[in-house]
N, C-alpha and C positions, 0 to 999 in steps of 0.2 A: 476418411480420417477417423481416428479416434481420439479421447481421452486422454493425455498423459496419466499413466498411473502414479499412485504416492510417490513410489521409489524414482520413478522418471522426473516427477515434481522435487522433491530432495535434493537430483543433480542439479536442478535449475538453481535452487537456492545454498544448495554449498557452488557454483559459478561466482555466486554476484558474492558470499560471505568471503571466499578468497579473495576479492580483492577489494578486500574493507579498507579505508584508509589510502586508496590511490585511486588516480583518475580511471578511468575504463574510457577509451577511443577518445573522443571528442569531449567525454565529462556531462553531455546531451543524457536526461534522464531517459530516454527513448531506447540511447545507445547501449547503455546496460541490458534491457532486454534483448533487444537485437542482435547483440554481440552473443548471447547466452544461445539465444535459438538456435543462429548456424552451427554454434560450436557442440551445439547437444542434438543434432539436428530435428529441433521440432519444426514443427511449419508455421509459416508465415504470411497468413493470407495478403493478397493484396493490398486492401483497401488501409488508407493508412489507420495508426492507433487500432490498430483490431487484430487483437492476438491471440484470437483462437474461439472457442464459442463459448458464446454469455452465459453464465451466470446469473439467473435470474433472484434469486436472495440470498440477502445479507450471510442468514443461516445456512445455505451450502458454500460460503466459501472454505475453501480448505487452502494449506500451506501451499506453495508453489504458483496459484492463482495471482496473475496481472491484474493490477487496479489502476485504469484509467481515469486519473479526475479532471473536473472541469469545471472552474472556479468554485471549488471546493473550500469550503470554509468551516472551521470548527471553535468554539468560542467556549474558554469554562469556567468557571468560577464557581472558587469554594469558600465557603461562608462556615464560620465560629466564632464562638464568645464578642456576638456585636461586627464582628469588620469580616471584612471578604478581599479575596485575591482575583482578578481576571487576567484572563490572558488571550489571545489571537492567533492560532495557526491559520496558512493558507498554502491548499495545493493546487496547483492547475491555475496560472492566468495568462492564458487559457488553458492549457492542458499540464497533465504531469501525470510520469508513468511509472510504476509502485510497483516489486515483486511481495506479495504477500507473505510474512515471515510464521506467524503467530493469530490469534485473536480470542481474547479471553468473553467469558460471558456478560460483563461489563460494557463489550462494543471497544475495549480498547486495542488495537492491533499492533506489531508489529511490521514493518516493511524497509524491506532492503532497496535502498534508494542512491540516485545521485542529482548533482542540479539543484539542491536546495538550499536558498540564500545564499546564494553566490558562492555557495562550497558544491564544488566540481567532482569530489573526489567519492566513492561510495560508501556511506554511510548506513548504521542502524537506526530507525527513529521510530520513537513509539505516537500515536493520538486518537482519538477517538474518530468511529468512522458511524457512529449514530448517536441520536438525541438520548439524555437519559438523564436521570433525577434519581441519584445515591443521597442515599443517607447512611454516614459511619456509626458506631456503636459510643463514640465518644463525641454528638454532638455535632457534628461537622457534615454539611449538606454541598453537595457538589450536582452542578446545575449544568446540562452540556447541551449545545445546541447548537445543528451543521447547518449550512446553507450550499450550495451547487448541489453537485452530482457526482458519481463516479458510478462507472462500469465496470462488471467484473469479467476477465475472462479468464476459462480453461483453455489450458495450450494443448495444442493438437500436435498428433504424429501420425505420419505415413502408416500403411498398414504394413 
């Protein structure tokens, strides 16, 4: 097996951007990738949630990279002039499975998604996928803090 290269990773993810805004099979965030591999024919190892080989840091992921989460939790809250705003994403209870769109230097990502809060249909959603402490140039401090886990993997192809 190898690597999918960029350009093979780009099919993956113009797959799931065609069908932004409609169900994909079942609407199973799982199903989106699954449905993407046969049709791209990358490989599918057996074992379940495991879609190719890990990833071991945050910093090599690249565009087209699976994010396995599990009870994955991101919490943020931005503070100015005295008051503060929080808010609560959650991915994975237990699991949830994420094609990697984007990810800027901030930790904040983009990922082409389905199955989340009870919307079925495939979606863009951006959140942060690590801890960090920003400060803006106007004062405003934004505090971010994950809790679970998530796995990364690169999808593999036949030689």
């Amino acid at each position: 097996m190898r690597d999918v290269t960029e350009q093979e990773a780009q099919r993956l993810i113009a797959f799931a951007t065609e069908r932004l805004g409609r169900q994909e099979g079942n609407g199973q965030c799982w199903t989106l990738v699954n449905n993407a591999f046969e049709n791209l024919d990358f490989h599918k190892p057996s074992a379940i949630y495991n879609w190719g080989r890990e990833v071991e840091q945050l910093a090599n992921a690249r565009p087209g990279d699976v994010f396995q989460f599990s009870r994955f939790e991101v919490t943020v809250r931005v503070e100015n002039d005295g008051g503060y705003e929080e808010r609560t994403e959650s991915r994975g209870a237990p699991r949830h499975t994420a094609i990697l769109e984007s990810i800027d230097e901030n930790g904040i990502a983009t990922f082409l998604e389905c199955n989340v809060y009870e919307n079925f249909n495939v979606q863009r959603n951006r959140f942060y996928v690590r801890t960090a402490d920003l400060e803006s140039g106007e004062g405003e401090r934004t505090t971010v803090r994950v809790s679970g886990r998530f796995t990364i993997y690169r999808p593999q192809k036949s030689e």
